[in-house]
Every structure is written in structure tokens, then in C-alpha cells.
C-alpha positions as CSV (number, residue, x, y, z in Angstrom):
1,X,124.9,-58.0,-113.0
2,X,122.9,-60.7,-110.9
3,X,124.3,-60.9,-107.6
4,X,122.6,-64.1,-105.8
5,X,123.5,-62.7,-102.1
6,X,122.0,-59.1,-102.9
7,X,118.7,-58.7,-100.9
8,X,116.0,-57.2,-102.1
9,X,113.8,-55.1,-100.2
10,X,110.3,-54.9,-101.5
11,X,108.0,-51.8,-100.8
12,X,105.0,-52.9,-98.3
13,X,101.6,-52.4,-100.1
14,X,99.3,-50.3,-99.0
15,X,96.5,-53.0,-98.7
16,X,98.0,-54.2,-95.7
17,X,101.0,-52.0,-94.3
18,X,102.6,-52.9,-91.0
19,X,102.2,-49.7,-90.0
20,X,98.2,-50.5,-90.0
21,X,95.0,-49.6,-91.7
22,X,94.4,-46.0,-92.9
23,X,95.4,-43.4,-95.6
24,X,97.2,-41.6,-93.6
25,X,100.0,-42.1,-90.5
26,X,100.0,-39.8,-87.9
27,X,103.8,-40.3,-86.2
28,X,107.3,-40.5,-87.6
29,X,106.9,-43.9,-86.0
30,X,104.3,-44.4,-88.4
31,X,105.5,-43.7,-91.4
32,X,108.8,-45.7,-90.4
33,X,107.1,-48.9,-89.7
34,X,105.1,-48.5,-93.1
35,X,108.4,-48.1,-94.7
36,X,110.1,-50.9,-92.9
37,X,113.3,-48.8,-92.3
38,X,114.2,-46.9,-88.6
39,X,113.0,-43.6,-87.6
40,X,116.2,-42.0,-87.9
41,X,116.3,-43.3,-91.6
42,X,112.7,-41.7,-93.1
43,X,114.1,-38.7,-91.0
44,X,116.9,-38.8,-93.4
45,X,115.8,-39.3,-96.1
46,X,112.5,-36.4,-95.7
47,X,116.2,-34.0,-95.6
48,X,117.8,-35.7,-98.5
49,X,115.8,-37.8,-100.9
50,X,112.4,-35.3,-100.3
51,X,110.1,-38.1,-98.7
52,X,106.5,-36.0,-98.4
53,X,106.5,-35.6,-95.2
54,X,103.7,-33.0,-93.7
55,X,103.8,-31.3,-90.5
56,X,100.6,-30.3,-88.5
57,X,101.4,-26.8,-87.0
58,X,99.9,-25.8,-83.4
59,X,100.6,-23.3,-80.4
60,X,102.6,-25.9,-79.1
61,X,105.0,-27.5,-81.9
62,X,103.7,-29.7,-85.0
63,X,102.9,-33.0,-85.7
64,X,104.3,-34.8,-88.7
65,X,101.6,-37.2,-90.7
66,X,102.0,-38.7,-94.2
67,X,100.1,-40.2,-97.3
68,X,100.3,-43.4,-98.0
69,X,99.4,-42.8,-101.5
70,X,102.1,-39.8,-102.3
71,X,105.1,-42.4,-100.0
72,X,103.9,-45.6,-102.7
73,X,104.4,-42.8,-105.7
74,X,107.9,-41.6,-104.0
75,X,109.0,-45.0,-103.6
76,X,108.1,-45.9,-106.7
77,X,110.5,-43.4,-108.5
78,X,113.2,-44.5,-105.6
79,X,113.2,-48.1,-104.7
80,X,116.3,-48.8,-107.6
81,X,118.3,-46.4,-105.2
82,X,117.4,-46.9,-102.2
83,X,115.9,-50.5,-102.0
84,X,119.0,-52.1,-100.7
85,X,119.3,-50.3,-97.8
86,X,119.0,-52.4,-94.8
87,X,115.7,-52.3,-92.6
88,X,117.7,-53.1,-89.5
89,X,117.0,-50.7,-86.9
90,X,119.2,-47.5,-86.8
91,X,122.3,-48.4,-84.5
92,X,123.9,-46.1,-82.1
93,X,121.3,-43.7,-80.8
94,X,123.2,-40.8,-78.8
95,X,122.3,-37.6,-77.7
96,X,123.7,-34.5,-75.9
97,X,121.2,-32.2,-73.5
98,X,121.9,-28.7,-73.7
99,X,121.2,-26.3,-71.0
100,X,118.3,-24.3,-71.8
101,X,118.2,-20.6,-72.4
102,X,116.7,-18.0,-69.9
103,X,114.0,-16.2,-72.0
104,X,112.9,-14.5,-68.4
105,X,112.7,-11.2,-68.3
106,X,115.2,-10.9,-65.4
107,X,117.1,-12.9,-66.9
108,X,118.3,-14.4,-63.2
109,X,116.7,-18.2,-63.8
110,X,119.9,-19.8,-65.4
111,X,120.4,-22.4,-62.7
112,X,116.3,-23.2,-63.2
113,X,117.1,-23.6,-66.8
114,X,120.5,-26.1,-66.1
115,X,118.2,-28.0,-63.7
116,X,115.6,-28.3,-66.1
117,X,118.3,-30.2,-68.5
118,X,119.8,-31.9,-65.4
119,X,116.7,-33.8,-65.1
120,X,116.2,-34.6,-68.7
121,X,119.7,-36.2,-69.5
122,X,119.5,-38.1,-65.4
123,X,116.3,-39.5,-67.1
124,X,117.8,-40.4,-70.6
125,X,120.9,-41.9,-68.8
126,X,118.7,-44.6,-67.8
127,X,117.0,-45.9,-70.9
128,X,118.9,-48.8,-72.6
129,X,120.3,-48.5,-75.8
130,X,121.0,-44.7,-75.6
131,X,124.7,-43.0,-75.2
132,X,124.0,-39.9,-73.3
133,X,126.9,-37.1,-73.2
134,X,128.0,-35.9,-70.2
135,X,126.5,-33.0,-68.3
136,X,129.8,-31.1,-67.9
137,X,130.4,-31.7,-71.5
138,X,127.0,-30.9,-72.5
139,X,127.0,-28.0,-70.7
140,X,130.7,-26.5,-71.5
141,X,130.3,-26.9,-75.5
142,X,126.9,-24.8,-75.1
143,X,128.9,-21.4,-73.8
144,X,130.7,-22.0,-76.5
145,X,128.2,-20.6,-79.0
146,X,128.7,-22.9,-81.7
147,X,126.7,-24.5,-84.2
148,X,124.7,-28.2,-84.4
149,X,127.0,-29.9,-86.6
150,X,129.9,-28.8,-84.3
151,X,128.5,-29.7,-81.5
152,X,127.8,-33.1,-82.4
153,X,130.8,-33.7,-83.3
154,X,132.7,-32.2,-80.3
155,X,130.5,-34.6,-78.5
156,X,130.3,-37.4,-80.5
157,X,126.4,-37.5,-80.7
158,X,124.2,-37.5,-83.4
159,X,121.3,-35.2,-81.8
160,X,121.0,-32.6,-79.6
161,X,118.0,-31.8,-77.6
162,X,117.7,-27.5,-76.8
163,X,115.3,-25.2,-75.4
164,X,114.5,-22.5,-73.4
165,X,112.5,-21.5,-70.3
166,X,110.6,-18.3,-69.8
167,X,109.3,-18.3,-65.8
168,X,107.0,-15.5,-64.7
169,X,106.0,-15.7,-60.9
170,X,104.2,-19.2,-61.1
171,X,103.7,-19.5,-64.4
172,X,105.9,-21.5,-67.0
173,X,106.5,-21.4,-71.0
174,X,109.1,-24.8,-71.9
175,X,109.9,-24.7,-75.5
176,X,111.9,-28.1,-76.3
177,X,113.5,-29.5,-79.6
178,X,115.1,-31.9,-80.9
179,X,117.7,-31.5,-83.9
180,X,119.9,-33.6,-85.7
181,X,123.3,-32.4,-85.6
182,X,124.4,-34.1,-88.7
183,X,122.3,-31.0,-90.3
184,X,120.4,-28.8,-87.7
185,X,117.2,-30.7,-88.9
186,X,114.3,-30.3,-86.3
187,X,113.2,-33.7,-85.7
188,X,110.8,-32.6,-82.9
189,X,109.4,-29.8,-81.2
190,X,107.2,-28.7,-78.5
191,X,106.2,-26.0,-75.9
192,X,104.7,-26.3,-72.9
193,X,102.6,-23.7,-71.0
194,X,102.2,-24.7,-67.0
195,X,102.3,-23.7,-63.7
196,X,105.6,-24.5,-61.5
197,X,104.1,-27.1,-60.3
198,X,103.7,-28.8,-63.9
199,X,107.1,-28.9,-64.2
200,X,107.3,-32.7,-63.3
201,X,104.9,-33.7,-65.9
202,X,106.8,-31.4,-68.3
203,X,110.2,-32.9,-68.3
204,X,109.0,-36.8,-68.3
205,X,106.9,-35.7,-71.4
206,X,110.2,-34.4,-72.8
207,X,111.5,-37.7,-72.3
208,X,108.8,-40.2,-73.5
209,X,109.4,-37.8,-76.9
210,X,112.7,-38.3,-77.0
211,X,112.5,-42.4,-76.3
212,X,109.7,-42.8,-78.9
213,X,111.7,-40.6,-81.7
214,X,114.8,-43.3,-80.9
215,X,111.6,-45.9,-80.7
216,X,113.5,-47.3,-77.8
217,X,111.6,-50.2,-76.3
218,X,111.5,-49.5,-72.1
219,X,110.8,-52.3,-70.0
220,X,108.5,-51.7,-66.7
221,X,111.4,-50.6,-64.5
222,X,113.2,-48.3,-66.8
223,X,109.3,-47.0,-68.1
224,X,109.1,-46.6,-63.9
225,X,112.4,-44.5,-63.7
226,X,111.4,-42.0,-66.4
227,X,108.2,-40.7,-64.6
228,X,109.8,-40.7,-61.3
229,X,109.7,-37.2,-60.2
230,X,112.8,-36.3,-57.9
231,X,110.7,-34.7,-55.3
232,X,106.7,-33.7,-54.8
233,X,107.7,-30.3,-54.2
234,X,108.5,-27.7,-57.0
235,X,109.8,-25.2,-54.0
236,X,112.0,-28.3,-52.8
237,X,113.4,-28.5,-56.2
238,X,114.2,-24.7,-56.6
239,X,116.1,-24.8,-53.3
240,X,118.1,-27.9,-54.4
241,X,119.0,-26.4,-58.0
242,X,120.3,-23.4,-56.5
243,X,122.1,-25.1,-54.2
244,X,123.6,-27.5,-56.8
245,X,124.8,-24.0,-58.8
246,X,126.4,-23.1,-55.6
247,X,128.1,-26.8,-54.9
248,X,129.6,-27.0,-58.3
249,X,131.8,-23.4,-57.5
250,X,133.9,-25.5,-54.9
251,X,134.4,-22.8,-52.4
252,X,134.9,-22.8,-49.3
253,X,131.6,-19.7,-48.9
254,X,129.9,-21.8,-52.1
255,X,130.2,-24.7,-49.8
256,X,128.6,-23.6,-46.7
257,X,125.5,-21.7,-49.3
258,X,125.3,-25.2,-50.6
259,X,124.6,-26.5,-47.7
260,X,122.1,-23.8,-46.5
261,X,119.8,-24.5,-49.6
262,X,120.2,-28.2,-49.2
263,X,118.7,-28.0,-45.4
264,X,116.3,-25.8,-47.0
265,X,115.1,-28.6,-49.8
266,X,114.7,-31.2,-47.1
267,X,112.4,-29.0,-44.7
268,X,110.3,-28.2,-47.4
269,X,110.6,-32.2,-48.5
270,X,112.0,-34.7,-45.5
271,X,112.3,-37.4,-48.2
272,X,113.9,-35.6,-50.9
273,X,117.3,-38.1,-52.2
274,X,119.2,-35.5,-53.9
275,X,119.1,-33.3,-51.3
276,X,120.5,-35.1,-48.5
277,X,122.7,-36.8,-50.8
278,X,124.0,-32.7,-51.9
279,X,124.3,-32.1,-48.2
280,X,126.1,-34.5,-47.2
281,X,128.8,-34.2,-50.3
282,X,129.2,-30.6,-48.3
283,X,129.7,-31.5,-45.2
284,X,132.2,-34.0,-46.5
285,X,133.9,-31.1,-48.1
286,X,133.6,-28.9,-45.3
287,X,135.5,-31.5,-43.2
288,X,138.1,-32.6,-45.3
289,X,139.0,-28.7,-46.6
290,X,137.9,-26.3,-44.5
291,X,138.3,-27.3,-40.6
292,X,138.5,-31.2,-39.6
293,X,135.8,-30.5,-37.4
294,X,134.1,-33.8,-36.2
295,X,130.4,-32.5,-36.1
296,X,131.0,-31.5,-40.5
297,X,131.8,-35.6,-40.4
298,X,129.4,-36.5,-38.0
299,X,127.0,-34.9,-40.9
300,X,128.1,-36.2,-43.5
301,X,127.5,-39.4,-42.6
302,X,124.1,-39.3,-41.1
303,X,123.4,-37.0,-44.4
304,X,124.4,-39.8,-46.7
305,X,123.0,-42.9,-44.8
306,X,119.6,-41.2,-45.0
307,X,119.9,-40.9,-48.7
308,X,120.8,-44.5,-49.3
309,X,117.6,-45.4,-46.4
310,X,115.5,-43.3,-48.7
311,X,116.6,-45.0,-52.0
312,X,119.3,-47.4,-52.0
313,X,118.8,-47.5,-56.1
314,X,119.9,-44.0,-56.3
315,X,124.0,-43.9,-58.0
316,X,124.2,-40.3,-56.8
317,X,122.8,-41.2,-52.8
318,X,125.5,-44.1,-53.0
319,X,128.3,-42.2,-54.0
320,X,127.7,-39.8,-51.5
321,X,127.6,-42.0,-48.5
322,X,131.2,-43.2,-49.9
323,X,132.5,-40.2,-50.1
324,X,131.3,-39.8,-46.5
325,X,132.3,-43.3,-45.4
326,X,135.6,-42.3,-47.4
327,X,136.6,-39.6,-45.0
328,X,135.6,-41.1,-41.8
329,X,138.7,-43.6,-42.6
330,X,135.5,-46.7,-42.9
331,X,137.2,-47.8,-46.1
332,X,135.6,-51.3,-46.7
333,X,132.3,-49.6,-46.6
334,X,133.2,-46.4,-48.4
335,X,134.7,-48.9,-51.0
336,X,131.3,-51.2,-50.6
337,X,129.2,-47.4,-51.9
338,X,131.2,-47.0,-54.3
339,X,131.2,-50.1,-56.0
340,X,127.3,-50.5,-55.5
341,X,127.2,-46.5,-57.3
342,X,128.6,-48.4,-60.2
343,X,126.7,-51.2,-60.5
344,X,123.7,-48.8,-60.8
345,X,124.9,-46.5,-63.1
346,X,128.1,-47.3,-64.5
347,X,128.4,-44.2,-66.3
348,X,128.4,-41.6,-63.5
349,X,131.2,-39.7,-63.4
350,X,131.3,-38.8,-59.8
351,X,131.3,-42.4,-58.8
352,X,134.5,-43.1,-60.8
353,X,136.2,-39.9,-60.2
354,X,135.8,-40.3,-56.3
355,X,136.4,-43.6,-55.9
356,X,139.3,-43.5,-58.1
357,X,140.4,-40.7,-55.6
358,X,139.8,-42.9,-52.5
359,X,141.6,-45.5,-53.9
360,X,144.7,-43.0,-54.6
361,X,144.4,-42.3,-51.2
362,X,144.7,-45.9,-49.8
363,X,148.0,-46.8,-51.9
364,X,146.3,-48.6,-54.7
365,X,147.5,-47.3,-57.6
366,X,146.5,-49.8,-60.3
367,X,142.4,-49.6,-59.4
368,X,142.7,-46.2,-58.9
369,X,144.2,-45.8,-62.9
370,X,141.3,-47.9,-64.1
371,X,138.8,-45.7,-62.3
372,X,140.6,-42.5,-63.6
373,X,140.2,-43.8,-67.1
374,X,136.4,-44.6,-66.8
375,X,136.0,-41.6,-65.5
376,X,137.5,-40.1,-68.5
377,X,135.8,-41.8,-70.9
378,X,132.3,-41.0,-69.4
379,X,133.1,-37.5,-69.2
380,X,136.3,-36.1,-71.9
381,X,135.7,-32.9,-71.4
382,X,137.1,-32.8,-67.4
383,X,140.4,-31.4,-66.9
384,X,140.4,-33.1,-63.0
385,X,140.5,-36.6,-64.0
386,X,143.5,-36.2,-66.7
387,X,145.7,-34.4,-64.3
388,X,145.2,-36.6,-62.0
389,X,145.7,-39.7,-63.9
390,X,149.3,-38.5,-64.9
391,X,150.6,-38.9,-61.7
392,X,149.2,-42.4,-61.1
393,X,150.6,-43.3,-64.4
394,X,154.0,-41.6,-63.6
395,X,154.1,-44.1,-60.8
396,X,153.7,-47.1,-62.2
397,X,156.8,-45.6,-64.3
398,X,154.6,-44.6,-67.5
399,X,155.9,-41.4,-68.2
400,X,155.3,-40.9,-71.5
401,X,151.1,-41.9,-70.6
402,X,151.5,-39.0,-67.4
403,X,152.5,-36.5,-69.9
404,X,149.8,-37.4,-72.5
405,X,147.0,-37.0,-70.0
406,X,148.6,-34.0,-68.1
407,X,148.6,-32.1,-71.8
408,X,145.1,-33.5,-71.9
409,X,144.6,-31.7,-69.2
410,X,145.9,-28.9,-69.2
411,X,144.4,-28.2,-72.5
412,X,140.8,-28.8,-71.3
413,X,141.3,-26.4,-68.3
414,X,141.8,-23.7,-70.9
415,X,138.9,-24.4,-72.4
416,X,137.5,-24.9,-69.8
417,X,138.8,-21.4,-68.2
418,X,138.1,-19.6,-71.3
419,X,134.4,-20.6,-70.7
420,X,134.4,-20.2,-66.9
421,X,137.3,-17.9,-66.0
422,X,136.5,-17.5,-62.1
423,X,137.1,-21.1,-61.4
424,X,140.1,-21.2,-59.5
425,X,140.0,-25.2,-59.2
426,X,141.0,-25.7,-63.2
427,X,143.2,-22.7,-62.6
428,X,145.6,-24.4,-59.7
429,X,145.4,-27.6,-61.1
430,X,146.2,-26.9,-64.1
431,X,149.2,-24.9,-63.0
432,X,150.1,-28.5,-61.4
433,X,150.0,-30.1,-64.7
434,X,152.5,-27.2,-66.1
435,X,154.9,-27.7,-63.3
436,X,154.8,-31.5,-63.7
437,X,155.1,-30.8,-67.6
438,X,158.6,-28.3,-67.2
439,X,156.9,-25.4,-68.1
440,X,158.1,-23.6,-65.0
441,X,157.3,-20.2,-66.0
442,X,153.8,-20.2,-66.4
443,X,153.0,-23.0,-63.6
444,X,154.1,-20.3,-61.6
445,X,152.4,-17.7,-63.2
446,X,149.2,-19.8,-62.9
447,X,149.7,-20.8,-59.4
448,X,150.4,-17.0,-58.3
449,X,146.9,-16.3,-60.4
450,X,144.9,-18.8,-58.4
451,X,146.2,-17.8,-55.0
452,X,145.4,-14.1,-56.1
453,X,141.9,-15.3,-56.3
454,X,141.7,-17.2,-53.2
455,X,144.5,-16.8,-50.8
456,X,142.6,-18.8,-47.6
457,X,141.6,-21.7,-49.8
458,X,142.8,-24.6,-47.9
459,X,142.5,-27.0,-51.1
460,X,144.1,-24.0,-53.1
461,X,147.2,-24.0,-50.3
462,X,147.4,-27.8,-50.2
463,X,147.6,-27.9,-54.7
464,X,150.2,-24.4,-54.3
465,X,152.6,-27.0,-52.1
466,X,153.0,-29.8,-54.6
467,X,153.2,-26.9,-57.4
468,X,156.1,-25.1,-55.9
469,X,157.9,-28.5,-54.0
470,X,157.7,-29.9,-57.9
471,X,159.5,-26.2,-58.6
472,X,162.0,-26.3,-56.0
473,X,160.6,-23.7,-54.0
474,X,160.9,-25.9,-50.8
475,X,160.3,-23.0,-48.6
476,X,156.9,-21.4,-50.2
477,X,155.7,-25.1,-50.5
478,X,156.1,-25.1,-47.1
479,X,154.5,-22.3,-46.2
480,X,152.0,-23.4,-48.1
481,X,151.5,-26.8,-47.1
482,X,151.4,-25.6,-43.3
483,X,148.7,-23.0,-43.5
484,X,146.7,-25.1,-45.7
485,X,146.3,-27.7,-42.5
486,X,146.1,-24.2,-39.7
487,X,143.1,-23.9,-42.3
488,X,141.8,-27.2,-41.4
489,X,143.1,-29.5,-44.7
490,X,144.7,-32.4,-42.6
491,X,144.4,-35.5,-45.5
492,X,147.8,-37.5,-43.5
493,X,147.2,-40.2,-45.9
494,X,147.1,-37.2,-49.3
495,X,150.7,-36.2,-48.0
496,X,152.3,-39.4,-47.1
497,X,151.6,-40.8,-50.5
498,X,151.6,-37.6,-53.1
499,X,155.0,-38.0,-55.4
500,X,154.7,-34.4,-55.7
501,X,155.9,-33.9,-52.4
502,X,158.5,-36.1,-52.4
503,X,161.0,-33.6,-52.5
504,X,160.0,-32.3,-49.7
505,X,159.9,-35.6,-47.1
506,X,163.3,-35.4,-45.6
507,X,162.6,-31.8,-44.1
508,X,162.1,-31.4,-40.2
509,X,159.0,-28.9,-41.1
510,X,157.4,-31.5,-43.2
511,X,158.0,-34.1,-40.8
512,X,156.4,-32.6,-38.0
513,X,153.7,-31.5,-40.2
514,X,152.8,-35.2,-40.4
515,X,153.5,-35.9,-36.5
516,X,150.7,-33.6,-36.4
517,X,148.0,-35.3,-38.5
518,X,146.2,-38.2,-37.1
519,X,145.2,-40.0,-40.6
């Protein structure tokens, strides 16, 4: 049957393809342009329709190249099938960095080899037209072992890139690939044998790969951004990854390592971003959990402004000096950070989760909610955002929303837990969420679990108070509440507006509690 709006789709002759002159193309780029369809689609059909595709093995990966003369005799027994398919340009490029696997011998270079990928998705995060998945989600679905087609789905991404690192003294071997997780089809692959000092080179050149398999078009500023190495000093870079491995443990001992390694980076580097921008998210900590000590804030700040001085463009140097600003009660400006964080990289998580925090902390419910919800949409696999967001939502009286995202929650703190079982921040809050769900028994056998693992925890004592006050346990919540500030956790404004407590607010111990807090 004729069907006058069908379009047909001829076959480009090999007298004058648009991929250019020559018998044979030397890229999947190539071979898609002589084709007239997207990458992804000639990559789909090599897997499924057998296009003759050839691949150019070598110590370092393979090339792909193709025939013009065996793709016109392939077409030719195809076109009736597969003609109608639209040439558009695929739609929806996404992909999900893995962290890559130690191959050392000592086996001791896993935060080298989540640094490595760190770098990689920061980079991809900035090229247009590209969903990138999280890092914590990235990085959590990799522990779990499973395979490509399950991870792409669990992350709602249509290829993964993976690799491994094996690091002898100075020397390096980077393996990298590129797979579609629709079937565990290698679209790419490469290794890389360098010095430490390469390293730079190697993870833009990882990049560039990925952009051109995507055939992405960058403009100059995002083309800029992709070669932009974070510092020019690979021992500066190995201090800041290890003290990144130490921030993301959120102890009170992590914390003060953290910052040891951080001061470290920036000797070796002065103008190193990330590493001011990492020391001054601990000092922030440091004053707000573990002492209220006005040198910690004086820190903080100076940190953070040196950061933004050094590159106001940077979403991560931004969010740190509002973080600082944040806690030295400067709100317009903290606020001011925080939205300029945004405006450079929507997508960051820690930008929407601490501003949303900030803005919990000032009364404003409403913003805070929105920021809660970006924050859980950029990154679906955090427990903190969703138990959080519950009590905003109970609030506003939406009760049966709370309860949603405190199961949400919960149920990614298991994971979670499962995955990482020492963290004792998804252990408390998720005991929160229990309490706040009327599952009394085990919120209290979860909050007795976390304060096993770190009784002098300030942050642990603070998230124990609201557990047991939500319990009716107005004396341990107390206790609780009371140490947690003799440990230095004196957030007046955290108390004064956290419905957990409210329970609690007509006591004479809470009360003077708060006579003792300045803000």
C-alpha cells in the first residue's frame, strides 16, 4: 500500500558519500555519516542487523574502519527493512562513570581509581546534550556487582564507561571502555601507558572519546572546560583525592584528616580550587559539629573566598563559600553562592542539598522543598535528601508526601548500608525516618546501633534527640540533645525550628538549652 506521507530514505552512493572520498572510513563517525543515520544507530545495528564492521586491534584498544563496498552490498539486502528509519540524530545521550578497579598489586589505590572517574564524569557533566548520572549513584550500583544491562537500568542511562588502573611507583597503565548497557556491547576501548604526571592528558583524552562517540558538537568554552586540568601538580592531586576519601566518611577524626590533606594539596599547589574549596567544607563542618570554635569559621571563610578569587566559574568553589557564609549567619551572601552554584551547574547535588538545608534553617519551608526535590532528582540514589524532605513536606501538612519520601529513604539507606555498612550517618538517619514512620522498635534499634559506633559524635547526639523526643523518651533526648552542644553542636536556629523536637519545647532543660545558644 502507497502511503504519500511515508519518507523514503535513499542509500548515499558511493561516488560521492557525505562521509567523503575513499574506500574505506576510518571512525564509527565515519561510517555514520556515510550512512546518514547517528552513531549510536550503525552501533546498533553492527550488534543486530550484522553491518561489517572491522576493528583494527593494537596494544592500546582497536579501531573500527569499514568498506564502502561490503556497507553498499549490506544495504542493499536491507534498505526494505530498515530504510524508514529516521536519520535524525540519536536523542537522549546518557551515561553513568563507574569507578575504576584497582589492578595494583597492593591493591591500596582505590580512592586514585574513584578520583580518576571523579574527573571524568566532572568533565562530561559539562558538555551539552549529555545526561550524566550521579557520582554517588554511579558509584553505589558498582559495589553492587551487577551486570551492564542492570546497571543501565538502575540508572537510567544507556552506556556505561568502566576501567581500571594499575599504578606502579610512577608509572601508570589506564584501561578505559565504553559499553552499551542495552547489551554489554563495547563501543570503545583504550589503554593508556604513562607516567603520573600523564594523567591529565589521560583523562581529557577519555573524554574527547566519549564526546565524539555521542558526536556531540562543543562550542569553545565547553571544548575549553574539558582540557582544563584541575591542578598542574599530580602530587597536589593525590593529596586532594585522598583527602576527598576521607571528607566523604563525615567524622569528626575523617574531618580533621580531610583537612590535613587539603592543606597539604594547596602547599604543593597555592592555586589549586578544589582544594581550598574541600578545606573549607571542613572547617565549616568542624565549626558547626565539633566545637563552635571561631578560628574553624574564621577558616572557612577565608578558605572559601580564596576558591571563588581563584575561579568564580567553579559550582563546587561557590557552594562552598555558601556553606561557609551559611554558618557565619551572612545569609543574603550565603544565599547569593548558592544561587550563583546553580546557575553554573544546575545539576550539582551539593548545591541543592545545602542550600535547601540553609533555607530549612531560615524558616523557609517552601524553597527549601523545591531544593530538596532537585536535589533528588539529580542524585535518586541519596537517602539524606528524602528523609529530609519528609519533614518539610509534613509541615506544609503533606503527610501522605513525608511518608513517601521517608520510605524512600529509608529504603535507600539499606542499600546503601548494605554497600557501605560503617557509615553511621545513613544509619542514624535512617533510624529518624523509622521513628517518624511508627516503626518504634527498630528506630530504636537503629539509633542504639549508630550511637554504638560513635558515641561522641556531636551530629550523631543532635539526630539521637529528635529520634527519641519523636519516641517519647523525653529524658534520653535530653541527654542527648545536651551533650551533643558540651560537644560543640550549637545550630539555635536547627532547634528552634526542627518539628521533631517539638515535643520537647515546653521543658525547663530544653529551654535553657536554647538560653544558651547565641544563633
Amino acid at each position: 500500500m502507497n502511503d504519500p506521507s511515508a519518507k523514503v530514505f535513499q542509500f548515499p552512493s558511493s561516488d560521492s558519500p557525505p562521509g567523503g572520498a575513499g574506500e574505506r572510513l576510518d571512525s564509527w563517525k565515519a561510517i555514520a555519516a556515510y550512512l546518514s543515520r547517528g552513531t549510536r544507530t550503525v552501533q546498533r545495528w553492527e550488534r543486530m542487523e550484522g553491518l561489517p564492521v572491522h576493528r583494527l586491534r593494537h596494544d592500546q584498544g582497536s579501531n573500527v574502519f569499514a568498506y564502502k563496498k561490503e556497507l553498499d552490498s549490506w544495504w542493499a539486502g536491507r534498505q526494505s527493512d530498515l530504510g524508514a528509519e529516521s536519520p535524525a540524530e540519536d536523542s537522549g545521550a546518557s551515561i553513568a562513570v563507574l569507578p575504576f578497579s584497582d589492578m595494583s598489586q597492593e591493591k591500596d589505590q582505590d580512592y586514585f581509581c574513584e578520583g580518576i572517574a571523579e574527573e571524568i564524569l566532572n568533565a562530561l557533566s559539562r558538555v551539552p546534550g549529555l545526561r550524566v548520572s550521579s557520582r554517588a549513584a554511579s558509584f553505589r550500583q558498582r559495589q553492587a556487582g551487577l551486570d551492564s544491562r542492570e546497571l543501565g537500568r538502575r540508572l537510567g542511562v544507556g552506556t556505561l564507561l568502566d576501567g581500571s588502573v594499575r599504578k606502579a611507583g610512577n608509572q601508570l597503565r589506564i584501561t578505559a571502555q565504553l559499553i552499551s548497557a542495552e547489551d554489554g556491547f563495547q563501543i570503545w576501548s583504550q589503554r593508556f601507558d604513562r607516567e603520573m604526571s600523564g594523567i591529565f592528558a589521560i583523562q581529557e583524552e577519555i573524554a574527547r572519546h566519549i564526546v565524539e562517540a555521542f558526536e556531540v558538537a562543543l562550542g569553545p568554552k565547553e571544548t575549553e572546560a574539558l582540557g582544563r586540568a584541575p591542578t598542574k601538580d599530580v602530587q597536589a592531586y593525590d593529596y586532594y583525592l585522598r583527602g576527598r576519601r576521607f571528607f566523604y566518611q563525615f567524622g569528626p577524626q575523617d574531618m580533621e584528616f580531610a583537612r590535613q590533606l587539603f592543606q597539604q594539596a594547596i602547599q604543593v599547589d597555592p592555586d589549586y580550587v578544589l582544594a581550598h574549596a574541600g578545606l573549607a567544607d571542613c572547617y565549616s563542618y568542624l565549626y558547626l559539629y565539633c566545637g563552635r570554635k571561631e578560628e574553624d569559621l574564621r577558616q572557612a571563610e577565608e578558605a572559601s573566598h580564596k576558591a571563588v578569587e581563584l575561579d568564580p566559574n567553579s559550582a563546587q568553589a561557590q557552594t562552598s563559600h555558601g556553606v561557609a557564609l551559611s554558618a557565619f549567619a551572612r545569609h543574603d551572601e550565603a544565599e547569593a553562592a548558592f544561587e550563583a552554584a546553580l546557575r553554573l551547574d544546575p545539576n550539582l547535588f551539593e548545591a541543592n542539598y545545602f542550600f535547601a538545608r540553609h533555607c530549612f534553617a531560615r524558616g523557609q519551608q517552601e524553597k527549601a522543598l523545591r531544593l530538596y526535590e532537585e536535589a533528588m532528582r539529580v542524585c535518586p540514589e541519596d537517602y539524606q535528601a528524602p528523609l529530609l524532605i519528609a519533614q518539610s513536606y509534613d509541615d506544609l501538612g503533606r503527610a501522605e508526601e513525608g511518608a513517601a519520601a521517608r520510605r524512600r529513604g529509608v529504603e535507600n539507606a539499606e542499600e546503601h548500608l548494605r554497600l557501605n555498612p560503617d557509615d553511621v550517618r545513613a544509619v542514624y538517619m535512617a533510624a529518624n525516618g523509622l521513628a517518624a514512620l511508627g516503626e518504634r522498635e527498630r528506630s530504636r534499634q537503629w539509633a542504639d546501633r549508630a550511637l554504638a559506633m560513635r558515641p561522641n559524635d556531636a551530629m550523631l547526639l543532635y539526630n539521637l534527640g529528635c529520634i527519641y523526643a519523636m519516641l517519647g523518651l523525653t529524658g534520653e533526648a535530653l541527654d542527648c540533645l545536651e551533650k551533643a552542644a558540651g560537644l560543640g553542636l550549637m545550630q539555635k536556629a536547627w532547634l528552634e525550628r526542627d518539628s521533631n523536637l517539638d515535643s520537647l519545647r515546653p521543658h525547663p532543660r530544653f529551654q535553657a538549652l536554647l538560653n544558651r545558644m547565641t544563633q
